[in-house]
DRENDO-1510 file (C-alpha; in Angstrom, 1 decimal, always signed):
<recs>
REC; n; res; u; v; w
REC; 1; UNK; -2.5; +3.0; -4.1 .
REC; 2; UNK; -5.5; +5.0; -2.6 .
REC; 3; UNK; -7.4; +7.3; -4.1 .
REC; 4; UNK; -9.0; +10.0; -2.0 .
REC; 5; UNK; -12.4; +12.1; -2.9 .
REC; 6; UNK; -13.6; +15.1; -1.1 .
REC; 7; UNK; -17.0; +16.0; -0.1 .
REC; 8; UNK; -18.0; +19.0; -2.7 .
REC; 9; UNK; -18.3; +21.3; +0.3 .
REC; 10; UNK; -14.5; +21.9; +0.3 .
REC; 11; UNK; -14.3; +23.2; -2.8 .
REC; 12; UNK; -17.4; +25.5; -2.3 .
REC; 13; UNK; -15.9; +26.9; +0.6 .
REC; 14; UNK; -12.7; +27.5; -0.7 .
REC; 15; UNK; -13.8; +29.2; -4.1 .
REC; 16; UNK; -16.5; +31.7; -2.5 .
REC; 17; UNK; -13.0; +32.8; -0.4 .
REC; 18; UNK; -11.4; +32.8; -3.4 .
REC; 19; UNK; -13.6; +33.2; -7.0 .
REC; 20; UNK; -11.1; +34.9; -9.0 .
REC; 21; UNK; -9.5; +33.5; -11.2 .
REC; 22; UNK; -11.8; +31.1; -12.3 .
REC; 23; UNK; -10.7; +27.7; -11.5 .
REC; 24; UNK; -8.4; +28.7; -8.7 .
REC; 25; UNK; -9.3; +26.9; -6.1 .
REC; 26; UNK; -10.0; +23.2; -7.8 .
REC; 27; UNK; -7.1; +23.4; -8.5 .
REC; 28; UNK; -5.2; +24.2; -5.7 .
REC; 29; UNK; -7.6; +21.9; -3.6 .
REC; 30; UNK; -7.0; +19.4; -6.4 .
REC; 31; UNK; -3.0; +20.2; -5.7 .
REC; 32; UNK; -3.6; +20.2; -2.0 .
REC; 33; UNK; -5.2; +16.6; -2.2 .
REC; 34; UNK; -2.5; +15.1; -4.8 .
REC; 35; UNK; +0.3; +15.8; -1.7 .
REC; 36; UNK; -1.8; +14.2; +0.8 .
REC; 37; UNK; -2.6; +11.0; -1.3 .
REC; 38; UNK; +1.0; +10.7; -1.8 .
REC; 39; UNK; +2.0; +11.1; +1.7 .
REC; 40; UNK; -0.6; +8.3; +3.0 .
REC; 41; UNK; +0.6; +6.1; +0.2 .
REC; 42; UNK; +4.3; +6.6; +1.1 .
REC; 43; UNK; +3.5; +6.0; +4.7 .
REC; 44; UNK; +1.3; +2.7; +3.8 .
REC; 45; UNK; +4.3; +1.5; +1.6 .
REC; 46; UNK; +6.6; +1.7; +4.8 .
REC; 47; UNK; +3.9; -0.3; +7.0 .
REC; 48; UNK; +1.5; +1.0; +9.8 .
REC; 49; UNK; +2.0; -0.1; +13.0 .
REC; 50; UNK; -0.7; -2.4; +14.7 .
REC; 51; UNK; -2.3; +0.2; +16.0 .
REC; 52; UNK; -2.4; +2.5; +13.2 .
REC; 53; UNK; -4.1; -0.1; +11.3 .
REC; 54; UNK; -6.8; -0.4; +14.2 .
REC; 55; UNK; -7.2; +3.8; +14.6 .
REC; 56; UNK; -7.2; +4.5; +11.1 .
REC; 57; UNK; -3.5; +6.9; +11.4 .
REC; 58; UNK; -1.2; +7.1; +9.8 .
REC; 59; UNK; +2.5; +8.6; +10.1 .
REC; 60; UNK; +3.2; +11.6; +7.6 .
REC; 61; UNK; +5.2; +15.1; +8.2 .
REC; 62; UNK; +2.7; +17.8; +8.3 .
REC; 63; UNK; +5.3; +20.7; +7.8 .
REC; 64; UNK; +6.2; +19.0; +4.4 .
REC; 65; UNK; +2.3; +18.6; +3.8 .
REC; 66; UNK; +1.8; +22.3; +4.7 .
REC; 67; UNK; +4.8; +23.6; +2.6 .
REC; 68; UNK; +4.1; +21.1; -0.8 .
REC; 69; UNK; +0.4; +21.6; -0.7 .
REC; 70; UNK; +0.0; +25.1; -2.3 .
REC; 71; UNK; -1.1; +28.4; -1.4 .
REC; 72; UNK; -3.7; +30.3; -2.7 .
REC; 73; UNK; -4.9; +34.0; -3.2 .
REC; 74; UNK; -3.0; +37.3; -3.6 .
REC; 75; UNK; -1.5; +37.2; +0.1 .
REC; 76; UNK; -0.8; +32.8; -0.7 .
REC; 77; UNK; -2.5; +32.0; +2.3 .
REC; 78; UNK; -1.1; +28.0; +2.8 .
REC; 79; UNK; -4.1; +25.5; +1.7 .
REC; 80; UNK; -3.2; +23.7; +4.3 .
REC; 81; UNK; -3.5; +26.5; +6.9 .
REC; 82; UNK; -6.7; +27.8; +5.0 .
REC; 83; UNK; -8.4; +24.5; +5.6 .
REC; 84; UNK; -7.8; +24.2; +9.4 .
REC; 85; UNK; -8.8; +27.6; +10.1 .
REC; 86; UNK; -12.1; +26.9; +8.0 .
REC; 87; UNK; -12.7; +23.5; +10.0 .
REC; 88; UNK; -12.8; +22.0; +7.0 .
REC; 89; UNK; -9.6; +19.9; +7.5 .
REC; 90; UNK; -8.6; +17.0; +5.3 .
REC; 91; UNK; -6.0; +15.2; +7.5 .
REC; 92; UNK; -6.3; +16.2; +11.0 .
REC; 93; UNK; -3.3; +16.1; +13.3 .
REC; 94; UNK; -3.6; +13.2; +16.4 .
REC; 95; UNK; -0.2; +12.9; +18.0 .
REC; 96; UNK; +2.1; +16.1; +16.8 .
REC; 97; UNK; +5.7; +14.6; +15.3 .
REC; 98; UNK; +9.4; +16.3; +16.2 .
REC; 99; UNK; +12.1; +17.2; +14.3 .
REC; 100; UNK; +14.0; +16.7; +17.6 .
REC; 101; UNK; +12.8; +13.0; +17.7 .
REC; 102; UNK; +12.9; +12.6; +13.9 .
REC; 103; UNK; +9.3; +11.3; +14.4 .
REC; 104; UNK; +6.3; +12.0; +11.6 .
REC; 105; UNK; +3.0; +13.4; +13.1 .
REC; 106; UNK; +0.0; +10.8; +13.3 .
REC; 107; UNK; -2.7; +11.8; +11.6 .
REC; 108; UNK; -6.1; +10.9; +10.3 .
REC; 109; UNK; -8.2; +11.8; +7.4 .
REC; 110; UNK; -11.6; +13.7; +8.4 .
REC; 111; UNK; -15.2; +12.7; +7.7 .
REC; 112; UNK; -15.3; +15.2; +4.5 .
REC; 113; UNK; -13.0; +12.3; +3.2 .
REC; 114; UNK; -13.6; +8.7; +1.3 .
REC; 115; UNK; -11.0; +6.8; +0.5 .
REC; 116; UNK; -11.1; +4.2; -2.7 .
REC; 117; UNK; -8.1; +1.9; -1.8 .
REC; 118; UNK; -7.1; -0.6; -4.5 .
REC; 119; UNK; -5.9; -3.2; -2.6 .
REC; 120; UNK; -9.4; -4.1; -1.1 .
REC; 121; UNK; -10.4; -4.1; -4.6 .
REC; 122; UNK; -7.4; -6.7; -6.0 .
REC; 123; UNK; -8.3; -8.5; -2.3 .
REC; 124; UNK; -11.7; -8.7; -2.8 .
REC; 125; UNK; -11.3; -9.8; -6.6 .
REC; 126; UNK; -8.9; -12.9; -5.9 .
REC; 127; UNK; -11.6; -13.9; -3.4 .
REC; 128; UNK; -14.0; -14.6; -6.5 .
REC; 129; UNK; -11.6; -15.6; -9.2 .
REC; 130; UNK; -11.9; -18.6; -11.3 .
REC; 131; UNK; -9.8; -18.8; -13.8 .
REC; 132; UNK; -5.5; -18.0; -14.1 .
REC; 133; UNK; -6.8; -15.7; -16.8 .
REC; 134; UNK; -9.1; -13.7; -14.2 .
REC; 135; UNK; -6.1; -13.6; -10.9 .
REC; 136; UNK; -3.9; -12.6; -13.9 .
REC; 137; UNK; -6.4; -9.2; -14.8 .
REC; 138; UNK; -6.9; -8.5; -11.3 .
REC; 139; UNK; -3.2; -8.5; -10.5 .
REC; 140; UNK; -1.8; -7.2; -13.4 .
REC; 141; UNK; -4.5; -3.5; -13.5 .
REC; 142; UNK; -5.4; -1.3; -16.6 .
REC; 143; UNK; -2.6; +0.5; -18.4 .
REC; 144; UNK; -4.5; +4.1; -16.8 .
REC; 145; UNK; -3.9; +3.1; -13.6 .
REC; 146; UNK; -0.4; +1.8; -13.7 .
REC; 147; UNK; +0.8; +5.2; -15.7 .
REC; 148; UNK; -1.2; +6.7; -12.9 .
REC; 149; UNK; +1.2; +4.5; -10.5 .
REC; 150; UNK; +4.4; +5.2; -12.3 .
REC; 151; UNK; +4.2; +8.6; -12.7 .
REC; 152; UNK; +3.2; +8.8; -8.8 .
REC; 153; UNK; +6.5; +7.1; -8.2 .
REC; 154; UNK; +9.0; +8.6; -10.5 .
REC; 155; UNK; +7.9; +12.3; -11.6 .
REC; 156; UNK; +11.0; +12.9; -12.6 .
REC; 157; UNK; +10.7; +11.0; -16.0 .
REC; 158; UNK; +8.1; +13.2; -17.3 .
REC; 159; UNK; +10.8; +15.9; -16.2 .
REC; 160; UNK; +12.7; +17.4; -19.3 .
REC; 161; UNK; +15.5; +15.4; -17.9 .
REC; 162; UNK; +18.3; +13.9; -20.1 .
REC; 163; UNK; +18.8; +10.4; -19.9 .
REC; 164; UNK; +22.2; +10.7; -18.8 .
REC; 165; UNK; +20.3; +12.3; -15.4 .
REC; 166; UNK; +18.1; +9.7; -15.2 .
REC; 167; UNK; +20.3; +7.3; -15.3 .
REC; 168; UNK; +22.2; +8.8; -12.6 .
REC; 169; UNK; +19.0; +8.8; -10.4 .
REC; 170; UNK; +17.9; +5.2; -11.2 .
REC; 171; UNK; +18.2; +1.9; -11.7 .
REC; 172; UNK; +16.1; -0.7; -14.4 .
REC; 173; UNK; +15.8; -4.0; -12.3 .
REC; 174; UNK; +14.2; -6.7; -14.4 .
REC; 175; UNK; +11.3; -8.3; -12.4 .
REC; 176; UNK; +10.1; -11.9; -13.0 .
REC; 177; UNK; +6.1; -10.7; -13.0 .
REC; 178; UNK; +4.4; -14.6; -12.8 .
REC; 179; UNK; +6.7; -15.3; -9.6 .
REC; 180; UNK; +5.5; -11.7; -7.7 .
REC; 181; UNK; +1.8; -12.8; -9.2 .
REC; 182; UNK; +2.3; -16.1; -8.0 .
REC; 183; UNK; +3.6; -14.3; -4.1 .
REC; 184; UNK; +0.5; -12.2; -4.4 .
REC; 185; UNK; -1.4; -15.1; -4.5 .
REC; 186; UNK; +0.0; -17.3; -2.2 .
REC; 187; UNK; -0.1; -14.4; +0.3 .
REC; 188; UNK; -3.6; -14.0; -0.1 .
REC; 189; UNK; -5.0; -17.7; -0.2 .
REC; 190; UNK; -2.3; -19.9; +1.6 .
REC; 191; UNK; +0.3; -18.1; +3.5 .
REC; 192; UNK; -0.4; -19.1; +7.9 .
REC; 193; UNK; +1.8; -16.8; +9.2 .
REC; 194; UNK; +1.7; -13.4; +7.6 .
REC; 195; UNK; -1.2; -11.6; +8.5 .
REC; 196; UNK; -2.6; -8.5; +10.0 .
REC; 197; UNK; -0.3; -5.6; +9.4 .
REC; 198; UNK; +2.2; -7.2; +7.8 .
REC; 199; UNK; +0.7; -9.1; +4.8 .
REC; 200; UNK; -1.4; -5.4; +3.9 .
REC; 201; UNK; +1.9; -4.2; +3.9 .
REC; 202; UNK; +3.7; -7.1; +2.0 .
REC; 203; UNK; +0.6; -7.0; -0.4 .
REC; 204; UNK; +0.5; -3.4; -1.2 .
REC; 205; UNK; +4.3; -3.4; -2.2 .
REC; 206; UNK; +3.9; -6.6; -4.1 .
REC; 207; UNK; +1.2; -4.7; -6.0 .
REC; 208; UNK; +3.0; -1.9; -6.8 .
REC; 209; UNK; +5.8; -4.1; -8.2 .
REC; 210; UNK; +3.6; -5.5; -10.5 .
REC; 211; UNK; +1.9; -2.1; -11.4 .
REC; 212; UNK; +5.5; -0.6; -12.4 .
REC; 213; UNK; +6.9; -3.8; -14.1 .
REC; 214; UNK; +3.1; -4.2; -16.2 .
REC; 215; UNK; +3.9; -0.5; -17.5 .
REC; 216; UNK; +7.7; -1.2; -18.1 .
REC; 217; UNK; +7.0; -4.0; -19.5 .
REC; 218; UNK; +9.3; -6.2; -16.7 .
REC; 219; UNK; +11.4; -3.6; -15.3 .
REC; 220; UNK; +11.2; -2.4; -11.7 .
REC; 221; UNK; +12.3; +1.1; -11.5 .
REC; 222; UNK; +15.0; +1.4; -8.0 .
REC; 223; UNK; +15.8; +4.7; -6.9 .
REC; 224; UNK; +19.5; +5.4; -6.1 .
REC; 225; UNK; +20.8; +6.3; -3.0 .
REC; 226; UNK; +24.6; +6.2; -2.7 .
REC; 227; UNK; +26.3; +6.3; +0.8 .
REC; 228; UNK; +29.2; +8.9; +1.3 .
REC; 229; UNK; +31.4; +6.1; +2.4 .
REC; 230; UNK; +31.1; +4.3; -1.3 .
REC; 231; UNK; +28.3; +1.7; -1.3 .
REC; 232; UNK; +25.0; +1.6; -3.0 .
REC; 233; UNK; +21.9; +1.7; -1.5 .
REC; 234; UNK; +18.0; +1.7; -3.1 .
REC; 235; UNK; +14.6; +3.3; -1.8 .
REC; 236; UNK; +12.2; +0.6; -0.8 .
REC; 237; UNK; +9.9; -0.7; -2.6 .
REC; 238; UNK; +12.8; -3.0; -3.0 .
REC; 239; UNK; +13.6; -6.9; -3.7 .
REC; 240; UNK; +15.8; -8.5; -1.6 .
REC; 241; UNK; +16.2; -12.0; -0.4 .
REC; 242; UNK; +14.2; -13.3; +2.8 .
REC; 243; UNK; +15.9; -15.4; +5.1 .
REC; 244; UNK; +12.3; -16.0; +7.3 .
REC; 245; UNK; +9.1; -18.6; +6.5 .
REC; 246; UNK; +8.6; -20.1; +3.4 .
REC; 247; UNK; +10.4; -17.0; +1.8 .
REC; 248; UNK; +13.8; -18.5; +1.9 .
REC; 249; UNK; +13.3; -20.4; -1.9 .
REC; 250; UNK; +12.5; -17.1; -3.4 .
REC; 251; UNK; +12.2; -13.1; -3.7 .
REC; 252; UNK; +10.6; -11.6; -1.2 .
REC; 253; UNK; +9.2; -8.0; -1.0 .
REC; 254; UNK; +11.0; -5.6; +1.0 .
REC; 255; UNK; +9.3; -2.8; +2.3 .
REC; 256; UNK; +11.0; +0.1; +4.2 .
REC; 257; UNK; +14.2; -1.6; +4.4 .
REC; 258; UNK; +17.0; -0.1; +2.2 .
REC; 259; UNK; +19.4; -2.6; +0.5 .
REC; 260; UNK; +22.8; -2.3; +0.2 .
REC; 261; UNK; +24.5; -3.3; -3.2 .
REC; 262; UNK; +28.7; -2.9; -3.5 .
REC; 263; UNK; +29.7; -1.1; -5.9 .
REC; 264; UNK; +30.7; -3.8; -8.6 .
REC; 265; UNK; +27.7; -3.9; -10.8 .
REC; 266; UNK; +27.7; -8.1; -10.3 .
REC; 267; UNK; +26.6; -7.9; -7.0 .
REC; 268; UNK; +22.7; -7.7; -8.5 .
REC; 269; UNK; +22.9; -10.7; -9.0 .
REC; 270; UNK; +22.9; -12.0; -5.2 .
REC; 271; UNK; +19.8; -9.8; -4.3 .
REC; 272; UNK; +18.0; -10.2; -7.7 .
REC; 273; UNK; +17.5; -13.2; -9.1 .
REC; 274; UNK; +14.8; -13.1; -11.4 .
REC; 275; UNK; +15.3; -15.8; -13.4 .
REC; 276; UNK; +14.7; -18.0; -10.7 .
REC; 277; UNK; +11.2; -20.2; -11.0 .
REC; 278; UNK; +9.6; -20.2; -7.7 .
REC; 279; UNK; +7.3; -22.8; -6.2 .
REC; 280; UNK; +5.2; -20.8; -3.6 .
REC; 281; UNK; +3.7; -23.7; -2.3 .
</recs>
């Protein structure tokens, strides 16, 4: 995940507009900000384009950003439309997206922004590991930040949901955490022909894997999504079997691709197999 932090001016700005009441606008900025961190991370776990990597964009719908992110003030005057108007933008727009081309706008995030992104961090730490004990820390994260992670992915569990509901919504898939450990770090030290775009890409949803299945304590959480004609399908991030590279022996990680499963409950067993040892090298 990343983490964005805005320069102190924002805020400034946007309480002298709006003092009263106190507090109101840290936390709409602070509302304002949670939408576009989870924009940027849902468009990193789908994979940037070459390009997008090299430009620093990256595809997000800025109608959704400018009707989740908040309003503020008597008249609720959109955050989002406060902030342009103010030059003080957060995400500014590059290439406008269509609803008639079902294409997201492309975007970047403005120089009142820093960005903190943690797989730089579990990158960077591998680098200097020594010991299993030390790859296994850095993979694995802090219980803050994979609550942080979980709750980011599924809000509806801290929802006053019934279970029943839940259930409805989701699946548990049991995840074998020293294989996707052992992906992470074959990906990272020995793996030729995934690079660039694609092994970010590979390694952020890997990561997330593992961040989910440290706080479930070996479940991946899948998100339904049935088809009107009768099958199954699941959100990405997803497992499925790889048919390409070195990938064929084991579980890969799937990004945006959506997986079909029949509707017999035995078919998990052909895309998860998570009993299976894998040899990564």
């Amino acid at each position: 995940m990343i983490k964005i932090t805005v320069d102190q001016s924002v805020e400034e700005a946007l309480e002298r507009s709006f003092p009263t009441p106190y507090g109101a606008a840290y936390r709409a900025l602070n509302k304002y900000v949670s939408v576009v961190e989870s924009m940027i991370n849902a468009a990193l776990l789908r994979g940037l384009t070459p390009e997008e990597k090299k430009l620093g964009f990256y595809s997000i719908s800025t109608s959704d950003l400018a009707n989740k992110g908040g309003q503020i003030g008597s008249r609720k005057i959109r955050v989002h439309k406060w902030l342009r108007e103010n030059n003080l933008e957060i995400v500014q727009t590059v290439v406008a997206g269509s609803k008639f081309t079902g294409k997201y706008s492309q975007v970047k995030l403005s120089s009142l922004v820093s960005v903190k992104d943690d797989i730089k961090t579990v990158s960077g730490g591998l680098a200097y590991a020594t010991t299993d004990e030390e790859i296994d820390a850095y993979l694995s994260g802090d219980e803050v930040s994979n609550s942080a992670l979980f709750d980011y992915l599924f809000p509806e569990f801290k929802m006053e949901w019934r279970p029943e509901k839940l259930n409805d919504l989701f699946d548990w898939v049991p995840i074998d955490l020293p294989s996707v450990k052992a992906y992470v770090v074959w990906l990272e030290t020995e793996s030729k022909h995934i690079k660039g775009v694609k092994k970010d890409t590979a390694l952020r949803q890997a990561l997330t894997i593992i961040g989910v299945a440290s706080h479930t304590r070996g479940h991946f959480v899948q998100r339904r999504k049935p088809s009107p004609f009768g099958r199954l399908y699941y959100e990405a991030p997803a497992y499925r079997m790889s048919t390409k590279s070195c990938a064929e022996r084991c579980l890969a990680i799937a990004g945006n691709t959506t997986f079909a499963v029949a509707s017999s409950p035995g078919k998990w067993g052909l895309l998860v197999a998570t009993s299976r040892k894998t040899d990564w090298s």
